[in-house]
Each structure stands twice: as C-alpha cells, then as structure tokens.
N, C-alpha and C positions, 0 to 999 in steps of 0.2 A: 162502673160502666152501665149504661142503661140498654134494657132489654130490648134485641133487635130481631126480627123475622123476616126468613126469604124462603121464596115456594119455585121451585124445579121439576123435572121433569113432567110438564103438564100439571103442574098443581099437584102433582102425586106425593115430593117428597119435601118436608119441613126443613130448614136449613136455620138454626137459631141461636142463640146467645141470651142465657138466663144474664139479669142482674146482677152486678158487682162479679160478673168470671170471665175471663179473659179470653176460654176457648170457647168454639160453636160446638153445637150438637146437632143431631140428623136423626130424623123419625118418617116413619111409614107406616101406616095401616093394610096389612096381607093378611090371607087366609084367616079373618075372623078376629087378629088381635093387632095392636102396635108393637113395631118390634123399632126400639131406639140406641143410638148409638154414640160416644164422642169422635169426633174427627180427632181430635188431638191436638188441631190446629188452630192457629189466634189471626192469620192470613183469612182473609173470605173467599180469596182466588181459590188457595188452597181448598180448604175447606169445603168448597162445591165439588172441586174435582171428585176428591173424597166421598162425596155423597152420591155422585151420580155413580159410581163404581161399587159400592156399599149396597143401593138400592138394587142393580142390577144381579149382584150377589143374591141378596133375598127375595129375588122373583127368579132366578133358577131353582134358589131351596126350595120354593114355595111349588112350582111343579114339581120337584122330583119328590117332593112328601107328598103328590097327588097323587102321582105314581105306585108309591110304595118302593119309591126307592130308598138305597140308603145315600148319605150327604158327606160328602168329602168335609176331610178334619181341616182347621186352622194351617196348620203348616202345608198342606198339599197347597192350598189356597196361593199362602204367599208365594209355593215355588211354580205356580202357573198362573195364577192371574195376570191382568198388567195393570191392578188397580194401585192407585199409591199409596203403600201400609205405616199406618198411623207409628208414632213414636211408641206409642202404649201397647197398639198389637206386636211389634217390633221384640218391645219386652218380653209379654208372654209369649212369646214363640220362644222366642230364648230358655224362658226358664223351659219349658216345655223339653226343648231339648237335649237339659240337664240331667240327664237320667242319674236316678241311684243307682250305686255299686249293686248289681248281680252275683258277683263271687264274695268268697268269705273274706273277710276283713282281718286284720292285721291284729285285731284285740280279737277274735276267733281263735287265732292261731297261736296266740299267748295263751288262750286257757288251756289249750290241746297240748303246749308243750310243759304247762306248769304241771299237769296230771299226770302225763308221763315221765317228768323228770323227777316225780315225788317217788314215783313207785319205783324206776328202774334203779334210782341212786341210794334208795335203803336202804342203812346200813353200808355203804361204801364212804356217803359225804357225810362231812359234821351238818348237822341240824340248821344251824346258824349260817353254814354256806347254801344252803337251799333258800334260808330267809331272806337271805341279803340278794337274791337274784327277783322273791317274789317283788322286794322294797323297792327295787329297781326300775321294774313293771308298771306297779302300783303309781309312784310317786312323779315319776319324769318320763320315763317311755312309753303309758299309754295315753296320758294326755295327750302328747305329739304325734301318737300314729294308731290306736286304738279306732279310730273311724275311717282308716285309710285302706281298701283294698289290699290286698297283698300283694300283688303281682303287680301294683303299684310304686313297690319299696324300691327302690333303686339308687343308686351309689348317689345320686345326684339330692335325692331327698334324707342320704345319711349324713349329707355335709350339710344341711339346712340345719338336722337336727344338732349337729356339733353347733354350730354359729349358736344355736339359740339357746344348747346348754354353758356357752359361755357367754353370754348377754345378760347384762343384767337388765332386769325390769326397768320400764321405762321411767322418766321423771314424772312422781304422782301431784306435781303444783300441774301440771299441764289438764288433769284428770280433775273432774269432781265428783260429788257423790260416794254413792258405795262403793264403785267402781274405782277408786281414786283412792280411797279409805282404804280395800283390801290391797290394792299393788306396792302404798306406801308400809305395809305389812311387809310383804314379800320384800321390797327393798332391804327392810332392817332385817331381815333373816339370810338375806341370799348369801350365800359363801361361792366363789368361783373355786369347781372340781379341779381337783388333780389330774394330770394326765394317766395319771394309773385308774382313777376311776372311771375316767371317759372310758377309756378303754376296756374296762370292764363289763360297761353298760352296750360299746358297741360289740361282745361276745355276746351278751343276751339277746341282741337284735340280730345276730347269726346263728346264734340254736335255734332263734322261733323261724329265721327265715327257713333253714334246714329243716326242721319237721312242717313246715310247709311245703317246701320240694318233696320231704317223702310220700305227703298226704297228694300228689302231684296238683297244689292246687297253683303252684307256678312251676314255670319248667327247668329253672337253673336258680343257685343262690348269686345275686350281684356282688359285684368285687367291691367291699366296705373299708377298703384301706383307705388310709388320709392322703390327700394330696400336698403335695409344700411338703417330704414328709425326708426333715435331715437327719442325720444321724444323730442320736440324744446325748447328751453331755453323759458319762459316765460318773457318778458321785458316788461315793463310800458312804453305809450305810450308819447311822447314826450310835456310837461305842463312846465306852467308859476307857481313856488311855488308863495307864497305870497309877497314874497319880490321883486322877479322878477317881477311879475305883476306889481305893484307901480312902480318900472321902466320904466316898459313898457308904463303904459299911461300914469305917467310923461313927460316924454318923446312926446308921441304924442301930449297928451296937450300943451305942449312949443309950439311944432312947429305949431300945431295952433295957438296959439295967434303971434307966430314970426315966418312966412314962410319962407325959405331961399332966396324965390320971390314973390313980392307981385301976382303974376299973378297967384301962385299954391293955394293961402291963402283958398278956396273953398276946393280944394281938400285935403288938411289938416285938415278941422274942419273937412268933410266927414269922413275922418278916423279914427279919433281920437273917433267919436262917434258909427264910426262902432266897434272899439275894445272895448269898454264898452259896446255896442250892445250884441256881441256875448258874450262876457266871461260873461254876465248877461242871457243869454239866454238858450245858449249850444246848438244852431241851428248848423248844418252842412254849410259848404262854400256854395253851390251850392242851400240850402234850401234860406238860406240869399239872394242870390245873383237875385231869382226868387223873392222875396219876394216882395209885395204892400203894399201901405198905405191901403187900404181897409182889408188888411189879420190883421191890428193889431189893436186892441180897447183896451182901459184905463177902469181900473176897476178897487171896493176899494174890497179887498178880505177882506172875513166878519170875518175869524180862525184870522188876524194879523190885522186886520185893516190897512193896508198901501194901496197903489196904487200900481199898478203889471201893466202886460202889457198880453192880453189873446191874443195869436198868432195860424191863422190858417195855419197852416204849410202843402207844398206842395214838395216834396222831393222823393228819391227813393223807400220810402215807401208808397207810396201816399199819402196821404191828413190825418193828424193828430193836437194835438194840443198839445201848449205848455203855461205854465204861467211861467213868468219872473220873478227875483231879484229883491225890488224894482228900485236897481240901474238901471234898462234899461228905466226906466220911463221919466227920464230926457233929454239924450238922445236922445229920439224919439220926443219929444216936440220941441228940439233944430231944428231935421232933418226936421218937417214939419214946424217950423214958417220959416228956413234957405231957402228951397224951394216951399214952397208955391204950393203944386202938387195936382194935379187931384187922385181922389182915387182909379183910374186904374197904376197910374203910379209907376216903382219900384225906392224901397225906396234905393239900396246900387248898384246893377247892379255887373259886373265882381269885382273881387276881385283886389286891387289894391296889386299885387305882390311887382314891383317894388319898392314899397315905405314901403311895409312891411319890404323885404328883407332891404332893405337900415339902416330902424329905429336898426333892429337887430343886423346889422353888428357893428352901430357908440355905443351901448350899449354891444355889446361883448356877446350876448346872442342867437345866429345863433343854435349852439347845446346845447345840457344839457349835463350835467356831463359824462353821457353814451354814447355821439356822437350822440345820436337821431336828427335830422336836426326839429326846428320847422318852424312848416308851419302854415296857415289859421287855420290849423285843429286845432291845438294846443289850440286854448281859449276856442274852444268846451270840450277838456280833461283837461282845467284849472275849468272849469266849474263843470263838473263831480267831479272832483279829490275834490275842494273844496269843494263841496257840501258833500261830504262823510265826510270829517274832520270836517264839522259842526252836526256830528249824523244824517246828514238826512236819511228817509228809502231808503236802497236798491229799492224796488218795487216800492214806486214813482218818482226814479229819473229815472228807466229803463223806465218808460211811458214817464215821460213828453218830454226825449231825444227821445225816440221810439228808441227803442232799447232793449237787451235781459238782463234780469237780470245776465246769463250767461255771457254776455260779460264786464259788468260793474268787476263781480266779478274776472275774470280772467285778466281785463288789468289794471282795476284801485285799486280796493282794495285792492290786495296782496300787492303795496308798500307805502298804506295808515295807516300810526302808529297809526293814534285814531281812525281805523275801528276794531282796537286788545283791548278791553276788561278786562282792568288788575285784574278789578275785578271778573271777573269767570275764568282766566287765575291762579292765584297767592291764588290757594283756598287751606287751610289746615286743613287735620282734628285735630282735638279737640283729646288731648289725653284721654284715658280714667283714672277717680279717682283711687286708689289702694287701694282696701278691707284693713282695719287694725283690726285682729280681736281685742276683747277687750282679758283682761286677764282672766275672769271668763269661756269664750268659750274655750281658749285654754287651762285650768282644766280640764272642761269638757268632751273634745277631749280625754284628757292624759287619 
C-alpha cells in the first residue's frame, strides 16, 4: 500500500499510514517532544475518531504535568473516557488486569507438607512410602498444580486433573519440532494409572490441601471425591490355588537342586525356601524382607502338637506376631544350617523379582484366569485364601496376618466355595402332618 497523510485538528495532529501497513498511525508534537501512537485501525473514519480523542488525551496530560500533577493510569482511562479504545489498548488493559497470585501457591504448600511429613512420620512409615508420596509430587501433581494458588484448588480443578491423568498425550504427527519429538516420547512411555493409584495421588493432594487449611492459608479442604462414582466391582486378589502352588515349588525345588549355573545354585535354594517361607507364613514382601534370624523361634504348639515357627513381625503395622504352618519349619532349618548367620543378620533381604518373574513366565502362571498379574504378594493371598478353605476362623487368621477381618471378608472369602456353608444354606422346612379326622368325629360334627 503506499504511504498516505492526513492533518486534523487545525493541522495539530498527523493521521497516516507508513508503506506496505495496513493500519494508520497518529502523532503530535506537545510539551517539547512528539508523542505518537497506533490507532489499531485500517478504517480512516475510524481511525480519525481515534486520533482526535488520543490527541485530546495528551493535551490534558500535558497540563496536568504543568501542574505537577499526577496522570491517571491506562485503565482509569478506558473506564471514563468516551474515547474509542484501540484493539491493542483493549489487550493490554487486559493483561494488565491479570494480576499474579498474591497468596501461597499450591507447590508452596507441598514443600511445607513434604518437610513435615518427613519428620513427624520417622520411624512410624517405611522409608519407601514417604518416597512414593515425594514421586508423586515431583512427577504428575506438581506439573499440574505447583503454580496454582491454593485456595484455588477446588473439586472442580480435581476432576480436570483426573481427566488429564487419564489422557493420553496428544497425537505427535499433528506437532512438529522438538515439541513434537518430546510428546511422541511421552506417548511411547505413557501407561494409563490404576484406579488404586489415582487414588493414591488424590490422598496426597488432600494432605497438602490439609496442611494448607492448618497454615490457615485457605479456610476449608474441598470435597475431592469422584463424581459418576458406582460402586467398584469386588475382585479377589490375585493366589496360587492348590494345584498351582505344587507347581510353583515343584518348580523351584528342581531348580534348586539343578541350577541353570552352578554359580546361581545358592540363590536358588534361597528361593525356593523363601516360597514355602511365605505361602506357610502369610508374611507381607517387605515384613519378610526386613525379617532376622532373632525375630523367629521354634516352638512345639501344645492345641496340635507339631512344631510351628513364632515370628515377631515388623512391618507397616508395627511390631506384631505371627505363628506358622508346620510347613515353614523346615525351611528355616534349611536357611540357618545353609548360612550359618549371626542373629542380627536378615534371613531373605529384597525380594528376588527377577527370578520370581522368570519361574512364572516358564510355568505359564504370570496372571490368573482374571488377568490379575501375580507378584510377591500372591503367597501371602495363597496363604489366606487356603487357610479359609481349611475352616479356619476368620478372627484368627485376620490377627495372625494383622490385618482387618473386613478385609479378609471382602477380598478373599467372597470367592472361597468352602467358606459357603451348604448346610445352613440348603435348609428346609419339615412339612407339616394333615389332621385326618376319625369317622365317629365327623358323626359327631354332622
């Protein structure tokens, strides 16, 4: 476009359009210097109005800095003038009245509860459950709310964040660049969360919300429950049946006696006695894994007369006890003549994944019929589960596991068939005789 000039109020104010731009510009000479401006607009109508309201602007400012006054800000401006405000002023007033958060922020109040959750839980939490809250933090909840006020947080912004911990990244052919490069990253790694860990993640965004209500820097915790929220399918937790089990340590036991190297041949009997360990126990991974020769003594229990194993067990419940199947008895005989240990020293240490996983995979026993993936944990629920198939009491296997009668009844007994009763299930009444009068009564009658 080629360059156009026009002069307004008395030749005072320039009205013009550089080469090749679409919109006009607006200048004046006041108090000693040019002071110039865009209209915003590509209208010339426009665009004049603009200037002759613009100019009159700068001959108020221009007396009231004769004065020594001071000069009303940009936004007083647009809320009283009646001058027509440019697209562009429009804007920055806008941003203008986006003010930054004044109160503490949402990643403020994660570091204030990480600090005191480190200290007050010492020594009560495993170490690894204090980590797995900081991992939590770190990895997926403060991206999403670390720059977010806190008194901000609200039920409605907890459901945004469920949505977008179940979203997967978007599709990276849409993206190019680096930006494109790292999301098709994230793609290939994203796993969608279990509902146990969502849930998880939304406890840690209710402790930080809480020690933000203590620090009063908001004045209630919002209600973080789920909406659409039915009641969960109940599923049994993932066991070795009977027959599986005999596999199972078939199984280990071979490769104990025939290691695939002789060099593993140690860490094969260790395992082999650890899975008769636990599935005689019903210890947790982590209680095992802490566990000493001092925590277990040999004892003839006087109700059965066998040998048992009395274990003082130290886990996330703290310090409890357990008596064993005779079968763990042998076992532990094996483990202290095999290593010959000082009665401080622990009897199993980390859980040998690897070689669990491996035994599972070559016996085709990785999931149960349901997809349930089994782990470590598994001979602890073979343990349980069996135990109830043997009539044992509910109440004493909820102690000796430490654990809630509640929990036994809800994950294990619903798909335990001999914990059902066929004899007070399949109960009928007795019909009742039918009066036959004799024949002399009903003479009588007649």
């Amino acid at each position: 476009m080629p360059a156009e000039s026009h002069t307004i109020m008395d030749g005072k104010v320039h009205v013009y359009r550089r080469e090749n731009s679409r919109r006009w510009q607006c200048s004046v000479y006041l108090g000693g210097r040019n002071h110039r401006e865009t209209t915003g607009f590509d209208n010339l109508a426009f665009a004049i109005d603009f200037a002759r309201g613009w100019y009159l602007e700068r001959l108020a400012d221009d007396r009231l800095r004769r004065r020594g006054l001071s000069l009303p800000n940009a936004d007083e401006r647009i809320a009283t003038d009646n001058v027509p405000a440019s697209p562009q002023r429009l804007k920055k007033a806008a941003k203008r009245k986006k003010k930054k958060p004044t109160g503490p922020t949402f990643g403020e109040a994660a570091d204030v509860f990480l600090g005191e959750y480190r200290v007050i839980t010492q020594g009560e939490r495993n170490e690894e459950h204090v980590a797995q809250k900081e991992r939590s933090l770190r990895l997926y909840i403060r991206p999403f709310l670390a720059s977010r006020p806190v008194d901000e947080v609200d039920a409605g912004l907890i459901q945004e964040y469920r949505v977008h911990r179940l979203s997967a990244p978007p599709d990276p052919t849409i993206l190019r660049g680096p930006r494109g490069a790292k999301i098709a990253r994230q793609r290939r790694t994203f796993k969608l969360p279990s509902r146990s860990t969502l849930d998880k993640e939304i406890i840690v965004i209710r402790q930080v919300l809480k020690t933000a209500n203590r620090k009063r820097w908001i004045a209630a915790v919002p209600d973080l429950s789920a909406p659409y929220k039915s009641s969960r399918k109940v599923s049994h937790r993932a066991w070795f049946s009977p027959e599986d089990y005999k596999r199972l340590y078939t199984a280990t036991r071979e490769r104990a006696r025939n290691p695939l190297n002789e060099r593993w041949r140690w860490e094969c009997e260790q395992f082999h006695d650890w899975v008769l360990f636990m599935a005689n126990t019903g210890l947790r991974p982590d209680e095992a894994s802490n566990l000493q020769y001092r925590d277990v003594s040999i004892l003839l229990d006087d109700a059965t007369n066998e040998r048992i194993l009395q274990i003082e067990v130290r886990g996330k419940r703290g310090v409890g006890y357990c008596k064993s199947m005779p079968g763990a008895v042998q076992p532990f005989l094996r483990l202290r003549k095999r290593n010959n240990p000082k009665p401080t020293e622990v009897i199993f240490g980390p859980v040998q994944r690897e070689l669990l996983n491996a035994v599972l995979d070559e016996l085709d026993l990785k999931k149960d019929r349901e997809g349930n993936a089994r782990t470590a944990y598994s001979l602890r629920h073979t343990y349980i589960s069996m135990r109830l198939m043997e009539g044992a009491d509910i109440y004493q296997i909820a102690k000796n596991c430490r654990t809630s009668v509640e929990m036994i009844e809800k994950f294990y007994a619903s798909h335990i068939a001999n914990t059902l009763d066929a004899s007070a299930i399949n109960v009928r009444r007795q019909p009742r005789p039918r009066k036959v009068a004799s024949a002399a009564q009903a003479l009588a009658e007649a």
